[in-house]
C-alpha positions as CSV (number, residue, x, y, z in Angstrom):
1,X,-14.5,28.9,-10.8
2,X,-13.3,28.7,-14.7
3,X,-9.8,30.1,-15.4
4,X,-8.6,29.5,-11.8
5,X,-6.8,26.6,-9.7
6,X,-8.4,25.6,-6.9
7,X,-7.4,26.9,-3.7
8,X,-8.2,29.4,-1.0
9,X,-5.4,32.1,-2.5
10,X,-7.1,32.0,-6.3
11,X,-4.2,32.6,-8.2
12,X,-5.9,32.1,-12.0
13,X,-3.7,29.4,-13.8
14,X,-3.4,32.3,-16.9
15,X,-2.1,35.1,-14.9
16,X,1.1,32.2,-13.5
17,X,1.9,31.3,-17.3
18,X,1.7,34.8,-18.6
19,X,4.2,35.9,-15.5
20,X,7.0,33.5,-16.3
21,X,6.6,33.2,-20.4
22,X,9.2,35.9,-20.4
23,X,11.7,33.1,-19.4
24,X,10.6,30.4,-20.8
25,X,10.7,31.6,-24.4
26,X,13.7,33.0,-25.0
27,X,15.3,29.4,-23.3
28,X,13.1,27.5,-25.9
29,X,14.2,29.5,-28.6
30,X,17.6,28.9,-27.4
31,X,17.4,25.2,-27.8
32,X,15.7,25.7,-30.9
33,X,18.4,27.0,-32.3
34,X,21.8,24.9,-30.7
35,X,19.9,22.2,-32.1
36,X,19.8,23.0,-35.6
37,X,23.4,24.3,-35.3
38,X,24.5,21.2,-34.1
39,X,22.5,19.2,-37.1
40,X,24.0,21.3,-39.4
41,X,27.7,21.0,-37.5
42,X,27.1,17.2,-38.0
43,X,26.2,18.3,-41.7
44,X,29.5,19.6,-42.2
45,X,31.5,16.9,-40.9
46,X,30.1,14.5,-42.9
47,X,30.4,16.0,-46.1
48,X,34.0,16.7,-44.9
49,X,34.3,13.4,-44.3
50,X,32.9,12.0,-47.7
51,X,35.4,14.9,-49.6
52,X,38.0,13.4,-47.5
53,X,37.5,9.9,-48.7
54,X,36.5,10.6,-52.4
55,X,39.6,12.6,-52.5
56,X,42.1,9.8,-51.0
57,X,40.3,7.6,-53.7
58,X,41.3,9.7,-56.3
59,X,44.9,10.1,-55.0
60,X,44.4,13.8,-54.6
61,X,44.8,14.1,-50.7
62,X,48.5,14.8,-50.0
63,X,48.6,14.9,-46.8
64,X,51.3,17.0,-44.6
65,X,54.2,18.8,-46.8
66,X,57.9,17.0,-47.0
67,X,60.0,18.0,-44.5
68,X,63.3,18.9,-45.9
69,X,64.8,16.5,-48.5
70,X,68.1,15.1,-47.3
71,X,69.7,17.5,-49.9
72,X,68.7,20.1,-48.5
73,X,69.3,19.0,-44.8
74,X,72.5,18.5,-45.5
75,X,73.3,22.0,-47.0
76,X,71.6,23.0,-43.8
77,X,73.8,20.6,-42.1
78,X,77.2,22.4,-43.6
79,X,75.8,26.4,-43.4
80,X,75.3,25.4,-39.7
81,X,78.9,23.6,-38.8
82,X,80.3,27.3,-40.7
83,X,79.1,29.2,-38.1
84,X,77.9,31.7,-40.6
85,X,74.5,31.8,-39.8
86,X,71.6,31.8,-36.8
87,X,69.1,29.6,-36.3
88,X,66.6,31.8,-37.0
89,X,69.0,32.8,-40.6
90,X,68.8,29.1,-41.5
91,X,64.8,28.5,-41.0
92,X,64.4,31.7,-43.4
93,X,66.4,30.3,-45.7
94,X,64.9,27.0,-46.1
95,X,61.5,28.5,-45.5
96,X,61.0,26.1,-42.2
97,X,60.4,27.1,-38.5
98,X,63.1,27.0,-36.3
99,X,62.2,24.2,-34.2
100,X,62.3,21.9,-37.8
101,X,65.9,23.4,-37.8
102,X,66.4,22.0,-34.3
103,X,65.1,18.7,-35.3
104,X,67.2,18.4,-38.2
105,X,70.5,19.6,-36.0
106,X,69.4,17.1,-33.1
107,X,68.8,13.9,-35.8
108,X,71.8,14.8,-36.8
109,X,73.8,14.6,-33.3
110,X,71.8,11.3,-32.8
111,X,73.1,9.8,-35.9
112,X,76.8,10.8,-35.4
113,X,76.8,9.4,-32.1
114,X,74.9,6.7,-32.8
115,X,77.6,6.1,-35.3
116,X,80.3,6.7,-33.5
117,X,79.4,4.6,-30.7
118,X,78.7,1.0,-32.7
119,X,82.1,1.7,-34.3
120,X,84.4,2.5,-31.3
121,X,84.5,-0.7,-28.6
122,X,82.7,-0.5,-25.7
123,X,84.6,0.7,-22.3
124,X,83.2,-1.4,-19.5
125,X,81.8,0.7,-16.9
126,X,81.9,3.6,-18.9
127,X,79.2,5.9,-20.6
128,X,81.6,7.2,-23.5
129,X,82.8,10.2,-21.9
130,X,78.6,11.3,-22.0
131,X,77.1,13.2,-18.8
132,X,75.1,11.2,-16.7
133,X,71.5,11.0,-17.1
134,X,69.3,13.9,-14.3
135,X,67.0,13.0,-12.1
136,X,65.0,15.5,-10.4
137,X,66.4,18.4,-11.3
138,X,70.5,17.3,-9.9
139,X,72.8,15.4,-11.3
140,X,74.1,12.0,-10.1
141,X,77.3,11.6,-9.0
């Protein structure tokens, strides 16, 4: 009875390995493998990390780029009130996307009201002449 399970069918405990290794290695192989991809994923991010730090140490590390100097938002500031140009013309021309441009335009609204606001006195019951807020898509009368 060597080489087979015990029971009344006799299946041989060889012949039920050898009929599902087919499976079974290609799977192990595949773990094999994620898991030395992941080791060397963690690898990577550590010696990122350490690059990162030495780097900061050394004053080297930047960081993001300046966003327009106030120079050069104000030029962008007095091409725009002209009415000369797009605002897609004024992002090429400062070399910035156009949403920066949008930024730049709305800081710029928020200041002047802002501004204009804390210097005129307040109107009780008023909102200074500015729409009311929406709410769900209607506005409020």
């Amino acid at each position: 009875m060597s080489g087979h399970l015990s029971g009344e069918r006799g299946y041989s405990l060889r012949s039920r390995i050898g009929r599902n290794s087919h499976r079974v290695r290609p799977l192990l192989h595949q773990q094999i493998l994620a898991t030395f991809a992941e080791f060397d994923f963690d690898l990577l991010r550590m010696r990122t990390r350490e690059g990162v730090a030495i780097a900061k140490a050394k004053g080297k590390l930047k960081g993001r780029g300046p966003k327009p100097s106030p120079a050069r938002q104000a030029h962008l500031l007095k091409l725009h009130a002209a009415e000369e140009h797009t605002i897609a013309d004024l992002a090429e021309l400062f070399e910035v996307s156009r949403p920066t441009v949008y930024r730049v335009l709305e800081r710029h609204r928020e200041s002047a009201t802002v501004h204009q606001e804390s210097s005129s006195p307040a109107v009780s019951g008023s909102r200074s002449g500015r729409r009311p807020p929406r709410s769900s898509g209607k506005w409020k009368e």
